[in-house]
N, C-alpha and C positions, 0 to 999 in steps of 0.2 A: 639483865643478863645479856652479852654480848653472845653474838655469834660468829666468829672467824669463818669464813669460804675459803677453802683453797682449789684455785683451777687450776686444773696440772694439762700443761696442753702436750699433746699425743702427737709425737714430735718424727716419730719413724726415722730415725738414725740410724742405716745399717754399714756397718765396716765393709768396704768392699774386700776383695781378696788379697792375697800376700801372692807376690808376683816371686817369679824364678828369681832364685842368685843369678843364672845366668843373663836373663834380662834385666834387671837391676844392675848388675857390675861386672859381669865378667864379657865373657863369648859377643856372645851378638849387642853386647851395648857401646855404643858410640858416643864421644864428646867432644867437642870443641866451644872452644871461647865466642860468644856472642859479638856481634860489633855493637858495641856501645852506644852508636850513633842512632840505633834502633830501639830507643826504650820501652818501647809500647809490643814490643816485640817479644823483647826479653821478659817485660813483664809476666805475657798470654803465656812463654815457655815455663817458667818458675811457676804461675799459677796453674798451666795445665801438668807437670811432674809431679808437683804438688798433691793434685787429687790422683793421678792414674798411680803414683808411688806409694799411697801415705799410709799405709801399711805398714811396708818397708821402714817407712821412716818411723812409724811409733814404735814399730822393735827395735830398732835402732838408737831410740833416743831412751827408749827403757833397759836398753841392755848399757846405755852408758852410767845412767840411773841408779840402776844396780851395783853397777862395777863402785862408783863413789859412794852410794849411799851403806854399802857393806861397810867403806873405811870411817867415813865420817855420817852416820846417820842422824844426830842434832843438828849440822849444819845444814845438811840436805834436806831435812824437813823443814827448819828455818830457810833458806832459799827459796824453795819450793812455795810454801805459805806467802813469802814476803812478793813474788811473781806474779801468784796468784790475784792479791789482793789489788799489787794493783793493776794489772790486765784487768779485773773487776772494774775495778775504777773507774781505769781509760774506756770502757764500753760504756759504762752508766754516764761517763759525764760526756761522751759523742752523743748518746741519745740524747742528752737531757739539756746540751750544750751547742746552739747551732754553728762556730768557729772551731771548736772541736772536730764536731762531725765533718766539714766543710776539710779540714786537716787529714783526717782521717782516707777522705775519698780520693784527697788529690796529692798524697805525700806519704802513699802506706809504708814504705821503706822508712823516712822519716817518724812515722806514729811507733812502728815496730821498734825502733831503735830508740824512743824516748822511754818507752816503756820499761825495755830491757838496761837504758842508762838508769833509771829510776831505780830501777830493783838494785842495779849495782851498790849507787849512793847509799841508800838505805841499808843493802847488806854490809858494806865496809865500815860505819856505822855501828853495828849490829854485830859484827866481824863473820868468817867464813866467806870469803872475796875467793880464796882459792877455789872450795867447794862450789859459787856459784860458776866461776870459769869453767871448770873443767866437766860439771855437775849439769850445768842446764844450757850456759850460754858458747860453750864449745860445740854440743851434739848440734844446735839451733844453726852455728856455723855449718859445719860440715852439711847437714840438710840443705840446707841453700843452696852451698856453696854445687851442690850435686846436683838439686834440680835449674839450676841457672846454666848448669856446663852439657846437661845429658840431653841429647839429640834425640827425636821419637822418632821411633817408627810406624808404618804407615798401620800396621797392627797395636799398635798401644793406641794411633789416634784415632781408629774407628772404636776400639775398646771404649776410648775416652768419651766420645760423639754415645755411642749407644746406653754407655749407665747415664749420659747427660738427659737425655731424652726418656729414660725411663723414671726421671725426679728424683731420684734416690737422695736423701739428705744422711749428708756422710759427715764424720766428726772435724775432716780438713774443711770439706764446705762450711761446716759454719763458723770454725775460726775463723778461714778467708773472710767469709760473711758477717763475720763482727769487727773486723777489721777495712771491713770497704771495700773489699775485694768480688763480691758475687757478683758484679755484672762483668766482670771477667771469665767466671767460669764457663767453660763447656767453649769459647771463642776460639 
């Protein structure tokens, strides 16, 4: 008789808070285009938005979700699934794959866009190209495109500096962090 162990490791994920409309996008929030010449730059700003928004951003990306997934709900769930599995993937085979992982660390914009071209191919294939556009890999845009452009303030970045220091593991940290991104965080 075999015996299966399952270790479930106790992983303490807590969602940090959902920050004001007003600090998110309206009143007191500021944007300008990064100089491009700075990528290491721009990166620490996308990566730190990133966590101090990502609240924001997963109602944001669930409200677009919703909006598609009402019209077309089989496509959205086949997109959805087809991303999934293989972001699955692309993590199993960094861990398991040292030119991979070596990719991952030093080309995350590249790894992110492989991934997201993968699901495309696969979905138009598959069919529902519209649904994934508009469904998963338009909200993914705009997210970006917002923590790349929005300016912090000196109150989001002591915010950002204090949940850093208190270890809190958050659902953005560890996609950045499956992604190669955590020794960026909290910088």
């Amino acid at each position: 008789m075999f015996v299966f162990r399952l270790n479930i490791v106790k992983m303490d994920v807590q969602p940090p808070p959902i920050r004001t409309l007003n600090d998110f996008v309206l009143d007191s929030s500021r944007f300008a285009v990064r100089d491009i010449r700075h990528l290491e730059r721009w990166n620490n700003r996308i990566i730190n938005n990133l966590l101090y928004y990502q609240s924001n951003y997963f109602v944001s990306f669930l409200t677009f979700l919703g909006i598609v997934g009402f019209f077309w709900p089989f496509h959205l769930f086949l997109g959805a699934t087809v991303v999934t599995l293989i972001f699955m993937g692309f993590v199993w085979a960094a861990e398991n794959q040292a030119p991979i992982r070596q990719l991952r660390r030093n080309h995350p914009s590249l790894a992110l866009g492989a991934i997201l071209g993968a699901s495309f191919l696969f979905i138009t294939v598959l069919g529902g190209v519209s649904v994934f556009l508009f469904g998963i890999a338009f909200p993914i845009f705009l997210i970006l495109i917002h923590a790349s452009v929005r300016l912090r303030t000196l109150k989001n970045k002591l915010e950002n500096k204090l949940e850093n220091i208190g270890l809190k593991r958050t659902p953005m940290g560890l996609l950045l962090e499956s992604l190669g991104q955590e020794q960026e965080a909290g910088s």
